[in-house]
N, C-alpha and C positions, 0 to 999 in steps of 0.2 A: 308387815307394817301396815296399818291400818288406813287409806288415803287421807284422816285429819291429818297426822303427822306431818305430811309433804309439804304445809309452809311451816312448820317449826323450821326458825334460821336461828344461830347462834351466832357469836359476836366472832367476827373473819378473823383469824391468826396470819399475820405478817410478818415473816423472816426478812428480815433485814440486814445483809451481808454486805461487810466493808471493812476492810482492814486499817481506814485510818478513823481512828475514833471522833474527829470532828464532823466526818460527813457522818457515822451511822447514829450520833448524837439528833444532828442536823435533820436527817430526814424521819428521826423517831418524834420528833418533837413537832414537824409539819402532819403527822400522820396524825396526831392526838386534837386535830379538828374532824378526823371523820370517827364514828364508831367501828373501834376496830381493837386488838390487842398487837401488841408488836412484842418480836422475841430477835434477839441482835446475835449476829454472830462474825466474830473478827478474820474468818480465812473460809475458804475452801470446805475443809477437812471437818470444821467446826459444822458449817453448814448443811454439810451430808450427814452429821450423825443426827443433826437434829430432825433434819425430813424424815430418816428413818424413824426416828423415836416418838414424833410430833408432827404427821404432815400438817403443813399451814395451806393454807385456802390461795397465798398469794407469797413470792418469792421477790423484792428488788434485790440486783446480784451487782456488786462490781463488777468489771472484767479485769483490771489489772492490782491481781493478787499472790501475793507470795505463797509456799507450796503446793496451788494448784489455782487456775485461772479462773475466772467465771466462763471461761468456754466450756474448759471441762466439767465444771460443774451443774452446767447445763446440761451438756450432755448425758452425763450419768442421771440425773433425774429426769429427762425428756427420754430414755432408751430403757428405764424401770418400767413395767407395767402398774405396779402399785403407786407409783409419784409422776408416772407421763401428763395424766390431767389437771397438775399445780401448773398455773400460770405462771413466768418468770417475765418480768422486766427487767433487761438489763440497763444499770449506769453507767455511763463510759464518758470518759471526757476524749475516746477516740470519735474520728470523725470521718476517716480514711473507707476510702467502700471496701476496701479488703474487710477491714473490721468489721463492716454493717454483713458482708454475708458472712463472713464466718462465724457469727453469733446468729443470723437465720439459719445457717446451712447446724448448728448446735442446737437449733428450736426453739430460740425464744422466740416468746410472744409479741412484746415489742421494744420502743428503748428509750429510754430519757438520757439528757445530755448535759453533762456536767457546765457551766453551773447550773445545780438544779432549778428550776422556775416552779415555785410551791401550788400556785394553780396547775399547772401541767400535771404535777405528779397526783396532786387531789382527784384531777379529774378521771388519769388514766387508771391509778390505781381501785377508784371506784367505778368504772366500767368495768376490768378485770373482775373486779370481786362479784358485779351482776352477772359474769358471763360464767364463770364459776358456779354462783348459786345455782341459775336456770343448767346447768350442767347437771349439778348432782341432784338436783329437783326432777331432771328427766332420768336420771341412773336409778332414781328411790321409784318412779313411776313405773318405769320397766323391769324393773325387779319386780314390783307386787303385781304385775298383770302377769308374768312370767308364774309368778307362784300361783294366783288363781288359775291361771291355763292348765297349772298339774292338779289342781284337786277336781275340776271340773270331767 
């Protein structure tokens, strides 16, 4: 890949997981002030098949989820090598420090606290998204020094 390439950005992809449909409404509709796309999913299980199928740039997760939690589903995507570097924000209207480290000790990134506060989420979600970019902006930059280093 040719170093112009390296600021080509496209428009960030946002999973959006929540099983009661007025919060994944709720927070699709605060999202649609930043540029961005958003893709919803109502459980767990919904969620993992979309990261496989579709990684997104940025993940907000419920944690309390019927057939599988947002702990576990962090975990499964923060312990994949192909989906460890998506960012995840968990929502949680817990507040308990059990809950805070067992969603650390799972890997998210960080947490928003039900009721959502729509600047909070604007802001954190577009710092995620910058740290992302500058992420794979360094991943495209070491790749093609890596490839020049073998033709040299």
């Amino acid at each position: 890949m040719p170093p112009e390439d390296f600021g080509n950005e496209k428009t960030p992809l946002i999973l959006v997981v929540d099983d009661n449909q007025q919060n994944l409404e709720l927070l699709q509709a605060y999202l649609e002030d930043i540029d961005c796309r958003t893709i919803p999913a109502n459980d767990g299980l919904e969620a993992l098949d979309i990261v496989a199928k579709n990684p997104p740039d940025l993940i907000l997760l419920d944690i309390m989820m019927p057939k599988m939690s947002g702990f576990e589903v962090c975990k499964r995507v923060k312990n994949n090598p192909k989906t460890d570097d998506i960012p995840i924000i968990m929502v949680t209207a817990l507040n308990e420090f059990g809950d805070i480290k067992q969603a650390i000790d799972a890997g998210t990134d960080d947490f928003l606290s039900k009721p959502i506060n729509k600047l909070e989420l604007l802001t954190r979600v577009k710092t995620m998204l910058k740290l992302k970019n500058l992420s794979d902006k360094l991943e495209r930059t070491l790749a093609y020094l890596s490839e020049m280093e073998k033709r040299s």
